[in-house]
C-alpha positions in Angstrom: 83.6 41.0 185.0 84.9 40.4 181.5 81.7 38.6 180.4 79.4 41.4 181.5 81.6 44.2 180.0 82.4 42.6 176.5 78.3 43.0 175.7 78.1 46.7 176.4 80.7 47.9 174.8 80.2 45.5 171.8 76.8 47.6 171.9 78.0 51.0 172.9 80.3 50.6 169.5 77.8 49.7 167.1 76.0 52.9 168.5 78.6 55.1 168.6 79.6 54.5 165.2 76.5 54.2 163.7 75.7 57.2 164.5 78.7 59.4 163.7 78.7 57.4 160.2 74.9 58.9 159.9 75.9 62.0 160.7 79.4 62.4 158.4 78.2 60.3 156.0 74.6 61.9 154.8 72.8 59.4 156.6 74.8 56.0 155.7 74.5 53.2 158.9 77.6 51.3 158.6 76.2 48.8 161.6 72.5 48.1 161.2 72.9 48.4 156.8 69.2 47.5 156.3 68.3 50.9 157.5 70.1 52.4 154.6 66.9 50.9 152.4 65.2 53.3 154.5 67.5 56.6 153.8 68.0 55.5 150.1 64.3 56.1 149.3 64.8 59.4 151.0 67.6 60.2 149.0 66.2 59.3 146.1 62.9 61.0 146.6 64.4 64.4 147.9 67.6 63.9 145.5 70.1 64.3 148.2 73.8 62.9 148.1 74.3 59.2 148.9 72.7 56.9 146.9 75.2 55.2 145.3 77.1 55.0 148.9 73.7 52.9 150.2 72.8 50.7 147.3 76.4 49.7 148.0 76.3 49.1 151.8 74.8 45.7 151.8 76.3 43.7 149.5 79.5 45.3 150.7 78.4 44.2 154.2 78.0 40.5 152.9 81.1 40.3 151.1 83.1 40.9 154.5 81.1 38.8 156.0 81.0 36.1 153.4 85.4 36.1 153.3 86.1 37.1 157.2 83.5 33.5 157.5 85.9 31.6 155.0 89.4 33.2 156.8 88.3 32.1 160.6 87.4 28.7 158.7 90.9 28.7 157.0 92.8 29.7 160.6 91.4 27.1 162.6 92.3 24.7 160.3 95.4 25.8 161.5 94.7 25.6 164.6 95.2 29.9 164.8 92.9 31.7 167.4 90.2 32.8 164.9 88.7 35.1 167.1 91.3 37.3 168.6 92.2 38.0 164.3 89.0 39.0 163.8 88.6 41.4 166.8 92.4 42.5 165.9 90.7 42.9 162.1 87.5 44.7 163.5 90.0 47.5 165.6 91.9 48.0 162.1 88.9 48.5 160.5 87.6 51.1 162.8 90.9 52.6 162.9 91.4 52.9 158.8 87.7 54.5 159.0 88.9 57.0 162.1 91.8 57.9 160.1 90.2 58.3 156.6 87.6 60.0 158.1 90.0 62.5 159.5 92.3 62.8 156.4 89.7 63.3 153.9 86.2 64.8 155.1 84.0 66.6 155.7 82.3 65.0 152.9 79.7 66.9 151.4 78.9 64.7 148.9 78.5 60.8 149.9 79.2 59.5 146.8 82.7 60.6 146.1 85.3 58.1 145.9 87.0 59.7 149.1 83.5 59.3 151.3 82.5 55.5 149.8 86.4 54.4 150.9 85.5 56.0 154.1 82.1 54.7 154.8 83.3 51.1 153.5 85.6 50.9 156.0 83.4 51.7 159.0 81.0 49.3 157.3 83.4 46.4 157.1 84.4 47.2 160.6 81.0 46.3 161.6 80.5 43.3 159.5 83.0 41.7 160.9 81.6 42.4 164.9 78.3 41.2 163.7 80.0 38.1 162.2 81.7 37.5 165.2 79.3 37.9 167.8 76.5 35.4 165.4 79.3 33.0 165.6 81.4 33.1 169.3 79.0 35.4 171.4 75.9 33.0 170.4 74.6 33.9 174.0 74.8 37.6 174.1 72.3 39.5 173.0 72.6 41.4 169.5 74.6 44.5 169.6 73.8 45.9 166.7 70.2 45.4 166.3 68.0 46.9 169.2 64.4 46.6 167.8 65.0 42.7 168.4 66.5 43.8 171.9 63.6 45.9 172.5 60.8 43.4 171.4 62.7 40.6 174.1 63.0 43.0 176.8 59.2 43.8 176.3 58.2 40.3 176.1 60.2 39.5 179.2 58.7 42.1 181.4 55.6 41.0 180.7 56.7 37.6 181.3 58.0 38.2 184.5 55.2 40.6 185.2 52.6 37.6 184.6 54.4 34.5 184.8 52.8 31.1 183.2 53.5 27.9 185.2 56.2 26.9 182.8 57.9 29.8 183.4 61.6 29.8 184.0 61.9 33.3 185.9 65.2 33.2 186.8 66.2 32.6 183.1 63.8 35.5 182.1 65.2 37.9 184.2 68.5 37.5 183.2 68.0 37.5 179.6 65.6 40.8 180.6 68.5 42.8 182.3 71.1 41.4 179.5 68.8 42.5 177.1 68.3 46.0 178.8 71.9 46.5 179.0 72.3 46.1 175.1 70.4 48.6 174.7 70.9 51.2 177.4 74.6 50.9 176.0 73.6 51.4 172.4 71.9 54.2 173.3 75.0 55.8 175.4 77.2 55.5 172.4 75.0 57.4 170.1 74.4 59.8 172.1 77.8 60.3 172.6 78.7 60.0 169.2 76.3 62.6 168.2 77.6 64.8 171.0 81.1 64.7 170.3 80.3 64.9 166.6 78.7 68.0 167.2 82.4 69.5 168.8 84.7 68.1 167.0 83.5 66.1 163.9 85.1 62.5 162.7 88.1 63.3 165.4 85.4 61.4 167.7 86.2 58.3 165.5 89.0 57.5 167.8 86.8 56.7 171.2 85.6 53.1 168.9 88.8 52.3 168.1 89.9 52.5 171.6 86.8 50.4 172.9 87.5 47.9 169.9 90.9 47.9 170.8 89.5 47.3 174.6 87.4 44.1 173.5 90.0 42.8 172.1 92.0 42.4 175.1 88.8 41.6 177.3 88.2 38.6 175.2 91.7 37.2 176.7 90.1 38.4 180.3 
């Protein structure tokens, strides 16, 4: 049960926070951070707020990456459980983001010190879950990246539609309905995210730090 819940809400959370970060943060992704190449044309072509905030996001994104990698190398030296710290690190990211978020916006202006601490922290949040996952979830599907998901799920079907001789079908249609769940989950949590934004702004922070706080304890499941 553990093993088919731990993907979805891996996925639902990079959704769900993605998209409240896009929304609080004038259009900053704090999960899928190559997007914000994207936005920061946009900002700089129609001179909105945020363009410091998404020239930073990426090499912010590799730093965390780059020293949660040497940590979980340094712990298991150690013989520590390098995982269950970096989910543990993941929740207190989210949660430092949640209560940030809370403290200090709205943010009309992106680029203020008080909105880059902010969004940093949502980012590092989700550096770390796509360092993990790249590293101990090697089977699961991505959860933060769904035009990969979407492209396997399509190649699948058609697979399974027209199998070749060589076909493995059974394999293909598990990775097809793995796939599909990554991204029917992604989906739910923006659209809840968005949602819930809508009523009651950042407050809706707290339902990913719950379901990080929930994968966390799955992973012991």
């Amino acid at each position: 049960m553990a093993k088919l819940a731990l993907p979805g809400l891996l996925s639902f959370n990079a959704g769900f926070v993605d998209t409240a970060g896009f929304l609080g943060l004038q259009g900053l992704f704090t999960a899928h951070v190559t997007g914000n190449f994207v936005t920061l044309g946009a900002a700089l072509v129609f001179g909105t707020h945020g363009v410091l905030a998404k020239l930073l996001a990426l090499p912010e994104f590799v730093l965390v990456l780059m020293v949660a990698r040497v940590v979980a190398s340094e712990l298991r030296k150690r013989e520590v459980d390098a995982l269950r710290v970096l989910l543990v690190a993941k929740v207190m990211f989210l949660l430092a983001f949640f209560v940030l978020a809370v403290t200090l916006g709205p943010f009309p202006d992106s680029d203020a010190p008080a909105a880059l601490l902010t969004g940093f922290a949502g980012i590092a949040g989700m550096a770390i879950q796509n360092g993990l996952q790249r590293v101990h979830y090697t089977t699961m599907p991505p959860t933060t990246l769904m035009t990969g998901n979407t492209t396997q799920a399509a190649l699948d079907a058609v697979d399974l539609w027209r199998p070749e001789p060589a076909t493995d079908v059974a394999a293909v249609r598990a990775r097809l309905m793995s796939t599909l769940r990554a991204v029917v989950w992604f989906a739910a949590g923006c659209g809840l995210a968005a949602v819930l934004y809508y009523f009651v702004g950042f407050w809706c922070l707290a339902v990913p730090v719950a379901v990080g706080a929930a994968t966390a304890v799955l992973r012991d499941a």
